[in-house]
C-alpha positions in Angstrom: -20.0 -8.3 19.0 -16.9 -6.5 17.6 -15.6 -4.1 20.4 -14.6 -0.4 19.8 -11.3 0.6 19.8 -11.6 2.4 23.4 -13.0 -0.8 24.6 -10.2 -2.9 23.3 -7.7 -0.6 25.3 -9.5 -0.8 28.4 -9.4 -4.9 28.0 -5.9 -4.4 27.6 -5.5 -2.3 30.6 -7.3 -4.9 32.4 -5.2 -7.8 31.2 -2.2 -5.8 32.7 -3.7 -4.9 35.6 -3.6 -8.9 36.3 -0.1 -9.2 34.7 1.3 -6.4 36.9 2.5 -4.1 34.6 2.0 -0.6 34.6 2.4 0.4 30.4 2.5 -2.2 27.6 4.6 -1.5 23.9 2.4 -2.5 20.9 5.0 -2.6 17.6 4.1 -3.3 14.1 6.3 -6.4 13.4 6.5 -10.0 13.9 8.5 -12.2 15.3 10.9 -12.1 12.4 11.1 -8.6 12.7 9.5 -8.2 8.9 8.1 -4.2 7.8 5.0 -5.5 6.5 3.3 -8.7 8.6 0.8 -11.2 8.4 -2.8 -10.4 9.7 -2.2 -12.8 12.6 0.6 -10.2 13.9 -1.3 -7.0 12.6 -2.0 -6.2 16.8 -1.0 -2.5 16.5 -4.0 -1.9 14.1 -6.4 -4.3 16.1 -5.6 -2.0 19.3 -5.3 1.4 17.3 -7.5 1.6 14.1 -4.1 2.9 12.3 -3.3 1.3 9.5 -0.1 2.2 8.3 2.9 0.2 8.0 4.9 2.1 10.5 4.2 3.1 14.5 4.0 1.9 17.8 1.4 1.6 20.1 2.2 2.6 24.2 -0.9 1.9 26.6 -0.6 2.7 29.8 -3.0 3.1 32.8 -4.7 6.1 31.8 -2.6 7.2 28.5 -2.5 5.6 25.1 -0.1 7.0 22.4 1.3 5.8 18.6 4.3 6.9 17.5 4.8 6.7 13.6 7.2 8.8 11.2 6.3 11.5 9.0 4.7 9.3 6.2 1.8 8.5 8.3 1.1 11.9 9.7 -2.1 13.1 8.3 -3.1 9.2 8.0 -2.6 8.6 11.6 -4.4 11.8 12.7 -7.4 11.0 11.0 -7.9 7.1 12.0 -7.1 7.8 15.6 -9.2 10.7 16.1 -12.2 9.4 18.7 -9.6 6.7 19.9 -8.2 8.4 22.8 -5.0 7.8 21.4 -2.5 10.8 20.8 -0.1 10.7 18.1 3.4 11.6 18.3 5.2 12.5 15.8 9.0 11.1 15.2 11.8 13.1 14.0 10.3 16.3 15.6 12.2 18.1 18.6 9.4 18.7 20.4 8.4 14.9 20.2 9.9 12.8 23.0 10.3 9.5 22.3 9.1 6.2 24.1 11.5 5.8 26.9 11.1 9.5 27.6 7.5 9.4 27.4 7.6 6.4 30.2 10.0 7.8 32.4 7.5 10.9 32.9 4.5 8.9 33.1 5.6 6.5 35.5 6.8 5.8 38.4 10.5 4.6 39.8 9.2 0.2 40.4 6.8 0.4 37.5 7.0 -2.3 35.1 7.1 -1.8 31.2 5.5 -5.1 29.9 6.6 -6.3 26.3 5.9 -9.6 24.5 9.2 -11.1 23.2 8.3 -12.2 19.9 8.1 -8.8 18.6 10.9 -7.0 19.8 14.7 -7.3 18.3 17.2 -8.5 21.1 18.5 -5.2 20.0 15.5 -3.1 20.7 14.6 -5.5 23.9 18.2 -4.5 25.5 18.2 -0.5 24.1 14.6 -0.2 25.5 16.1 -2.0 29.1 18.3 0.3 29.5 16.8 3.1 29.2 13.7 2.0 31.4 16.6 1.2 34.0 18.1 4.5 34.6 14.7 5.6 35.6 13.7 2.8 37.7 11.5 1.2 35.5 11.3 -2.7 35.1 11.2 -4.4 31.4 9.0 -7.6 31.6 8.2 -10.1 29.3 4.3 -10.5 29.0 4.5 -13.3 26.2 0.8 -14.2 25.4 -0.8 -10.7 26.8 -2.2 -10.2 23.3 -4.0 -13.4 22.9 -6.3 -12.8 26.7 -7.8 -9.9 24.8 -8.2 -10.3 20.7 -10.7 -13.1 21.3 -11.0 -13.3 17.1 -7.0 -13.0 16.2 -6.7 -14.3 12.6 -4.8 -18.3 12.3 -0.9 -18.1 11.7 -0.4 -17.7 7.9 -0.6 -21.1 5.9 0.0 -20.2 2.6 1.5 -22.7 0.3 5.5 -22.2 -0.5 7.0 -23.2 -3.9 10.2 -23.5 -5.2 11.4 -20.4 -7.3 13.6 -21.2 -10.5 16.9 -21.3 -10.9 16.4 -19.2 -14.4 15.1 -16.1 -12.4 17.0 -16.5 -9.6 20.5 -17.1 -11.1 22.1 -19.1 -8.7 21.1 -22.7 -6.7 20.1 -22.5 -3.4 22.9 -25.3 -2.4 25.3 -22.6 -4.1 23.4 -19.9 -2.1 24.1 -22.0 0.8 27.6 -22.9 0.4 28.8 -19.2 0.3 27.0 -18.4 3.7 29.1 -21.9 5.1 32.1 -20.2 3.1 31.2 -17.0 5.5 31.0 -18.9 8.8 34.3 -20.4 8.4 35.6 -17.6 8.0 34.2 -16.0 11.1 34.7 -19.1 12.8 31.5 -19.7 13.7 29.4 -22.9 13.3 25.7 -22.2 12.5 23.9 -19.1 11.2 20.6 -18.4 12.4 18.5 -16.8 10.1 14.8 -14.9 11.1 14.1 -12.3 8.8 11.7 -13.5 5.5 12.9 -12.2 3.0 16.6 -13.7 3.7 15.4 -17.0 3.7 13.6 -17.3 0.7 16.3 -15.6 -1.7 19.0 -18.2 0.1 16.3 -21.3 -0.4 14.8 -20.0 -3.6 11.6 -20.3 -1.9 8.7 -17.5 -2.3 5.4 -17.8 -1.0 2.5 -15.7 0.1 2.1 -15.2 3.4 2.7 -11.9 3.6 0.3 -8.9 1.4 2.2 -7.9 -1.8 5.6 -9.5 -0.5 6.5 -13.3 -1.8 7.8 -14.9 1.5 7.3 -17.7 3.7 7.0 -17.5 7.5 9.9 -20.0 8.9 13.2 -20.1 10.6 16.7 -21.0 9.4 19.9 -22.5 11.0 22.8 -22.7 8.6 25.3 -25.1 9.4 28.4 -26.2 8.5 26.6 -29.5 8.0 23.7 -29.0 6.4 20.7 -26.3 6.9 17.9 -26.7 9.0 14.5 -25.0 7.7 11.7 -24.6 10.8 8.1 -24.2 8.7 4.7 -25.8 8.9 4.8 -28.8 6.6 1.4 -28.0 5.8 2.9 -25.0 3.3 4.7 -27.8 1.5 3.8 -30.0 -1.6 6.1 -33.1 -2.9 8.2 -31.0 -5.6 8.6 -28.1 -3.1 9.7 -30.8 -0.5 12.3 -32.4 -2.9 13.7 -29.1 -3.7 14.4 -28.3 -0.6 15.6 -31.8 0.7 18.3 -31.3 -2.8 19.8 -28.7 -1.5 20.5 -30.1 1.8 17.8 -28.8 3.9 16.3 -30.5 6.9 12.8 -29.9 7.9 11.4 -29.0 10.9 8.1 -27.9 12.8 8.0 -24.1 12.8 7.4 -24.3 16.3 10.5 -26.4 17.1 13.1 -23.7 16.8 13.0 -23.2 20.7 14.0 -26.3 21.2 16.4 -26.7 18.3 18.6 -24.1 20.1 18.4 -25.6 23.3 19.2 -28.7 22.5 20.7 -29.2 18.6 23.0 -25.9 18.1 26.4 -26.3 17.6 28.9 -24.4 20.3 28.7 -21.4 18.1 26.4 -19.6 16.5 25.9 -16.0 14.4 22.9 -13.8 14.7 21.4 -10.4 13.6 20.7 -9.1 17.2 18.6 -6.4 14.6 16.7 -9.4 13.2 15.9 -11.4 15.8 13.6 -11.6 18.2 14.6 -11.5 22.3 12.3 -14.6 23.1 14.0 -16.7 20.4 17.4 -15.4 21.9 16.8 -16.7 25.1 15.7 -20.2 24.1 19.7 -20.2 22.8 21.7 -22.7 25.0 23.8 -20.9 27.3 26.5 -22.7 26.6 26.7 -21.7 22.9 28.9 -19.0 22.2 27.3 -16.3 20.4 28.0 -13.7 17.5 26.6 -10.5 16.9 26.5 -9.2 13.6 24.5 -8.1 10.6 23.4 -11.3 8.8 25.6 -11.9 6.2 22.9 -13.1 3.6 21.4 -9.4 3.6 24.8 -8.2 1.7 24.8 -11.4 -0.9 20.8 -10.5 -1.5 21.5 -7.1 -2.4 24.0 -7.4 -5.1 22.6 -9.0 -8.0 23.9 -11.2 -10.3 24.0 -10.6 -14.1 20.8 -13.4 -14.2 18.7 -10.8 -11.7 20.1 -8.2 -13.3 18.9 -8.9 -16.6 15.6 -10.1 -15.4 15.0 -6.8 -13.4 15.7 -5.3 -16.6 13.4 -7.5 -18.1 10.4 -6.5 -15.7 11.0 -2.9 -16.3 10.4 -3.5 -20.1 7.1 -5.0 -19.3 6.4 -2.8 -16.6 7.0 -0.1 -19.1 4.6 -1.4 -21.1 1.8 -1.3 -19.2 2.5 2.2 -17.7 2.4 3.5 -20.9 -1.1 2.0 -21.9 -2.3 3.4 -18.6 -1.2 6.7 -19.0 -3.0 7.5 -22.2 -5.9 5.5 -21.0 -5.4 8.3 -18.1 -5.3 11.0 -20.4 -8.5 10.0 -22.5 -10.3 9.2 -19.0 -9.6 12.1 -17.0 -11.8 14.7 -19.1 -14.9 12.6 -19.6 -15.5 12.0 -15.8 -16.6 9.2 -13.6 -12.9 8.3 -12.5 -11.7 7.8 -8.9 -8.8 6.9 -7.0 -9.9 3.8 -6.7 -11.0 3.6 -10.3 -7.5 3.8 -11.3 -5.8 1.6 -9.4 -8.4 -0.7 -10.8 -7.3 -0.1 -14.5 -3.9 -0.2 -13.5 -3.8 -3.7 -12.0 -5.8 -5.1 -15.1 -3.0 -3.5 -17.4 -0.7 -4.9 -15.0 -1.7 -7.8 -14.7 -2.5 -8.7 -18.5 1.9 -8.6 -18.6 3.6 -12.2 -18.8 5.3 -13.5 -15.3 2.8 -11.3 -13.6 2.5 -12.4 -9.7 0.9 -9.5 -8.4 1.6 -5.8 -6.6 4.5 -4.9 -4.9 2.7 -2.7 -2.6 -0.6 -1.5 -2.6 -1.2 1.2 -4.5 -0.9 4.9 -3.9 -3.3 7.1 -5.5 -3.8 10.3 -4.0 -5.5 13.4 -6.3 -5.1 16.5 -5.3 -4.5 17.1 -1.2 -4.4 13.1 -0.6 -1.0 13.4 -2.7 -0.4 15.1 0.9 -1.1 12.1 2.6 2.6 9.9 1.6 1.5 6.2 1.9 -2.6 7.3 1.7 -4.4 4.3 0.6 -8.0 4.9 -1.3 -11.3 3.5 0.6 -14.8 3.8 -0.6 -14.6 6.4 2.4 -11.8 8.3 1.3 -12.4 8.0 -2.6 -12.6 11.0 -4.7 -13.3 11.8 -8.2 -10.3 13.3 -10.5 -11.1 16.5 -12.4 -9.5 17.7 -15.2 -6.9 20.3 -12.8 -4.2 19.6 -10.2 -2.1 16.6 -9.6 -2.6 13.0 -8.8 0.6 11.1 -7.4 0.8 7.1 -8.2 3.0 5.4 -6.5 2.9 1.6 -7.6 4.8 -1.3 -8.1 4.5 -4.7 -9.7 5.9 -8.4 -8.3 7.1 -10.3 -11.6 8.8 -13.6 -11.7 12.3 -12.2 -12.9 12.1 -9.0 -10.7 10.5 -6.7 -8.6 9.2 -3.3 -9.6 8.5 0.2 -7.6 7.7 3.6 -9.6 6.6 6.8 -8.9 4.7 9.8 -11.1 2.9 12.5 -10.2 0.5 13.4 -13.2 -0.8 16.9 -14.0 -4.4 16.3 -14.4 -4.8 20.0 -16.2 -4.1 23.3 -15.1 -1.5 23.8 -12.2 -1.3 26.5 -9.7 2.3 28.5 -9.6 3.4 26.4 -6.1 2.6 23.1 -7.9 4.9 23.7 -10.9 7.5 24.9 -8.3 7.5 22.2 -6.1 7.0 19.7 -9.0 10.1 21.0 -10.5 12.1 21.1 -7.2 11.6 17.0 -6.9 12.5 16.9 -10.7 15.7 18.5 -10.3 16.4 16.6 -6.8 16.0 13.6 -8.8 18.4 13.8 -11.6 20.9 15.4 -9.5 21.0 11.6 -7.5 20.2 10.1 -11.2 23.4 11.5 -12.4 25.8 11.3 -9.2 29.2 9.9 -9.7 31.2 8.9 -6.7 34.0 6.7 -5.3 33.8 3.3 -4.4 33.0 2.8 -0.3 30.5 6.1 -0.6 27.3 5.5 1.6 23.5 6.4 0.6 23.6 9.3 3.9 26.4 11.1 1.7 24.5 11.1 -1.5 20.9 12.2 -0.2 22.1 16.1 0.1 21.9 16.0 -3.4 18.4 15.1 -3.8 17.2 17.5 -1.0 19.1 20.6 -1.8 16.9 22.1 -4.4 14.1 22.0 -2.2 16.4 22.9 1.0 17.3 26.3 -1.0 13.7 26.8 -0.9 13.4 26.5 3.3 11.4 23.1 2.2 12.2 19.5 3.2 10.5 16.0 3.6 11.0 13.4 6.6 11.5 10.1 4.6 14.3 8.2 2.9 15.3 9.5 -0.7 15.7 5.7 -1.2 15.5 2.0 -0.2 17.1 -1.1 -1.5 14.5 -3.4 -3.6 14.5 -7.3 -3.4 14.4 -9.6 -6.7 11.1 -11.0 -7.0 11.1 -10.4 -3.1 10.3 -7.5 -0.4 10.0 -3.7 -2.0 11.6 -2.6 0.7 14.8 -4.0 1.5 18.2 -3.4 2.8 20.8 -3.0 3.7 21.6 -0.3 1.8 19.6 2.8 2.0 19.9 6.5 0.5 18.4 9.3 3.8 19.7 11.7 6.1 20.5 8.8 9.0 23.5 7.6 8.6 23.9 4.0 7.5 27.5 2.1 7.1 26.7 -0.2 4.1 28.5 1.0 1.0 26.9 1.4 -2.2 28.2 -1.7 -4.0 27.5 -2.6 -7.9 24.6 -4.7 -8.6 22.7 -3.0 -6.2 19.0 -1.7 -6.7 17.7 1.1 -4.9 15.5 3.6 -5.6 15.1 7.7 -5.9 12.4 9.0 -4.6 12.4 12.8 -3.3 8.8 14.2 -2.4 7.4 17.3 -1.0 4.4 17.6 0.2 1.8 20.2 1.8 -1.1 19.4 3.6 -4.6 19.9 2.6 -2.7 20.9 -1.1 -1.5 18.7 -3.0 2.2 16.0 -2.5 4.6 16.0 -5.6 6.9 12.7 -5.6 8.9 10.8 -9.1 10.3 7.7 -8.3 12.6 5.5 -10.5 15.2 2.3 -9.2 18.6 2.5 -10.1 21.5 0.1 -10.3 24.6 0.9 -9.1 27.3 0.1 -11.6 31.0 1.0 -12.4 32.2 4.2 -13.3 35.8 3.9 -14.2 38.8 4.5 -12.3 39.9 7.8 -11.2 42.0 9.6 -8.3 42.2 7.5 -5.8 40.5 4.2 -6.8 37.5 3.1 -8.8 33.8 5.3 -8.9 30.6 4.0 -9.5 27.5 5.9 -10.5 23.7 4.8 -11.3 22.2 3.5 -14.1 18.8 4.2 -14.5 16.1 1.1 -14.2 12.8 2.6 -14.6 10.8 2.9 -18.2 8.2 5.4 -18.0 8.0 8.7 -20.0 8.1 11.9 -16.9 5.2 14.1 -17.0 6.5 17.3 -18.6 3.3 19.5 -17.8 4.6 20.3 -14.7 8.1 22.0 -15.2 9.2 25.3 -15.2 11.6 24.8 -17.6 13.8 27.8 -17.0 14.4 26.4 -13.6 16.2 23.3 -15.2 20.2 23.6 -16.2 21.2 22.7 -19.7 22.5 19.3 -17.9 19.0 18.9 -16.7 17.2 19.0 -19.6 20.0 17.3 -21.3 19.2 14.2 -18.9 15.6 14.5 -19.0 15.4 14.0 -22.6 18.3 11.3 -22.6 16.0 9.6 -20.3 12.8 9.6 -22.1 15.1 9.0 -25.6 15.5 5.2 -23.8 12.4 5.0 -23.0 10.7 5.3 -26.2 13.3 3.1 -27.9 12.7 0.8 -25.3 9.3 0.1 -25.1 7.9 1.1 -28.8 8.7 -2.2 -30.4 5.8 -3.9 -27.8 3.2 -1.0 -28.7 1.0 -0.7 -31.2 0.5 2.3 -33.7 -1.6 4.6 -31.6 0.9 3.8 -28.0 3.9 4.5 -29.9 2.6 7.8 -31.4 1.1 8.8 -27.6 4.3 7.8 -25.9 6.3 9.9 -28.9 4.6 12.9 -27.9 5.0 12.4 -24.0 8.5 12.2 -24.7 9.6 15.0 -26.7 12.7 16.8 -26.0 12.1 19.8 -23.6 
């Protein structure tokens, strides 16, 4: 019989109760620290009911709480409600945050029980220390999980395969010779490598183990004399075998990393204490001298080479294509009735998906009409599905995985008539946008001293939103990736050419309606100028900008200027691959303003 979430806490409680710990942290990764995770990891929505990508679960003796970030805050109020878990909310003053929350609730000997796999050596030590200076005791309880979820779903055994050298532009031995070129110079002999999405771009190996993201679960030590790959052989076939034997690669069980590092390491060795899990880190010999520091591998990923470059601009094309057909499907649809959220998404995929080197969704799709456009990563169920009416918005946030690239776009669509705050707010985000679209700055500038620029137009209006303006974007890889990153935290990686990242301001008002336009931009030279060499961003994306929405005499001349420079390229773009009746529908959605 399938238990209730209350009764799944109060196993818990009991399975700590003989572990003899007091509270017990539920995150949402895995043990390679990845956003999104297989189901087999997916414990913080077993225990919770919340499905969101993002939050943490606490249960303690007689208090249960998620904490999750601003995109999941009408989402995680309705799927806990009836739990008897609270919701905190992160980034709010009034919120205190874990260690706070523990240090009232218990007491000075209490112990804090965490399982290993799941926690960064980062978080693990950040999280001890602040448990300390109230008297509280951090405890590994490796295994807790598995006494209570009785039907956890098997470890991920998707099939790997090698991805070609035409998309990704570069040989995995070449890959893997500039990350030994790397450890010389550091002087360090072996890299250990956790998180996904590094692996398979240094490999050139994708997979599906993961919803929506192309990567393989496994572990990676780079040496100095040869690589060592840790995955079950059961994900891989004879010509995904030799591929990675040609490069150099030896092959191990996944469970054999453990005792890899005790045994095999060499006297040195580099890891991400951010991307690495504390129970691998203590299977490390003690004798091996260790290095903390960002992976180097994350840099290399996010700069692309002119191969990746002109396949992402490849995908867009396509991408483009599709859109387009969807959006005057849209426009027909709307009036005549019997369309949903869910209906859409629908029609979207099979447009999608009907595009050569198709492998799937980035992400899954958000379609939220009207106040779920409120709701910033909502996700349609039969529950939640609604009809669309000709009035309002609806905000699609979507994204495509193709073979030479990786796509993630934004629109929010007037449906028909607009209220006055609608066309405000809608024309807020479209000026936030193209004032990042257009920003020139000098070389070693960082995404936390370019986000002002999206916000301010909404800031001059006492409004705001809690995300990141934008996020790096992998190659036929994760939608989400770093190490770059556009938001109000500070972040010290440097905006470097080559890089993909994407522009996405929203606002959004609860029970109302959520405005958000996306696009991915590449960084690339500007010139030289006072003091050194400036970059700026080109613009990736290829999908006309819904126009119904703007109050035009709240754009500048430079704003319009750019708006119609923008959909200029993208009619020239992506006529040639329409016929008669998509080229006159996209001619008319793209008029000058």
């Amino acid at each position: 019989m399938e238990l209730t979430i209350k009764q799944r806490i109060e196993a818990l409680r009991a399975a700590m109760k003989r572990r003899g710990v007091q509270a017990f942290i539920i995150p949402s990764t895995d043990p390679h620290i990845s956003e999104y995770v297989a189901p087999h990891w997916q414990t913080r929505e077993w225990i919770s009911g919340f499905t969101g990508s993002a939050g943490t679960v606490v249960i303690t003796t007689d208090k249960a709480g998620l904490w999750t970030d601003s995109r999941y805050f009408l989402q995680a109020a309705a799927q806990l409600e009836g739990s008897g878990i609270d919701l905190y909310k992160e980034m709010l003053p009034e919120t205190p945050d874990i260690p706070e929350f523990l240090a009232t609730t218990l007491q000075a000997g209490d112990a804090v029980g965490i399982e290993g796999e799941v926690f960064s050596l980062e978080e693990a030590r950040t999280l001890q220390r602040s448990l300390e200076a109230s008297g509280i005791r951090l405890l590994a309880a490796d295994g807790l999980t598995d006494e209570v979820w009785a039907d956890r779903p098997p470890m991920p055994q998707a099939p790997a395969f090698a991805y070609p050298t035409e998309y990704a532009g570069k040989c995995s031995r070449d890959k893997l010779a500039q990350v030994c070129q790397e450890l010389q110079e550091a002087g360090v002999k072996a890299l250990l490598v956790t998180a996904l999405d590094e692996i398979a771009w240094t490999l050139n190996l994708r997979g599906s183990d993961v919803h929506c993201n192309p990567v393989v679960v496994s572990y990676l030590v780079i040496e100095e004399t040869g690589a060592h790959l840790f995955i079950s052989p059961d994900k891989l076939d004879e010509a995904t075998t030799r591929h990675l034997q040609e490069a150099g690669v030896t092959l191990h069980g996944y469970g054999e990393i453990g005792r890899y590092l005790q045994e095999s390491v060499p006297e040195s060795l580099w890891l991400d204490p951010q991307k690495t899990n504390y129970a691998v880190c203590t299977r490390v010999r003690p004798t091996c001298r260790i290095r903390e520091a960002a992976s180097p591998i994350a840099l290399m990923k996010a700069v692309r080479n002119e191969r990746e470059i002109e396949g992402i601009h490849a995908a867009m094309q396509r991408d483009g294509v599709a859109l387009v057909r969807f959006l005057m499907w849209l426009e027909q649809a709307v009036p005549q009735g019997g369309e949903t959220e869910m209906s859409v998404d629908r029609k979207l995929h099979e447009l999608r998906a009907a595009q050569p080197l198709y492998m799937g969704e980035s992400f899954d799709t958000i379609a939220g009409y009207g106040a779920h456009g409120a709701i910033v990563h909502y996700e349609a169920t039969p529950e939640t599905d609604i009809p669309l009416r000709p009035e309002g918005f609806l905000l699609l946030d979507s994204g495509a995985q193709y073979l030479d690239g990786t796509t993630d776009i934004t629109r929010t669509i007037a449906l028909g008539p607009l209220t006055e705050q609608e066309k405000l707010d809608y024309t807020l985000i479209l000026k936030g946008h193209i004032a990042l679209a257009t920003a020139v700055f000098p070389e070693g500038t960082r995404g936390a001293q370019l986000d002002v620029l999206a916000r301010m137009p909404l800031w001059q209006h006492h409004a705001n939103y809690l995300h990141g303006t934008g996020h790096g974007v992998g190659h036929f890889l994760n939608v989400h990736e770093g190490p770059q990153s556009i938001r109000m935290n500070e972040n010290p990686v440097a905006l470097l050419p080559g890089m993909v990242t994407s522009n996405e301001p929203g606002i959004y008002r609860a029970s109302s309606h959520g405005v958000r336009t996306e696009n991915l931009l590449l960084t690339v030279p500007a010139g030289e100028g006072m003091f050194g060499r400036y970059l700026r961003f080109e613009t990736l994306t290829l999908c006309p900008i819904c126009t119904r929405g703007i109050l035009k005499d709240m754009l500048t001349r430079e704003e319009t200027g750019w708006l119609n420079n923008y959909h200029r390229q993208v009619y020239e773009r992506l006529a040639p691959s329409l016929n008669n009746d998509e080229r006159c529908w996209l001619a008319q959605a793209t008029q000058p303003v």
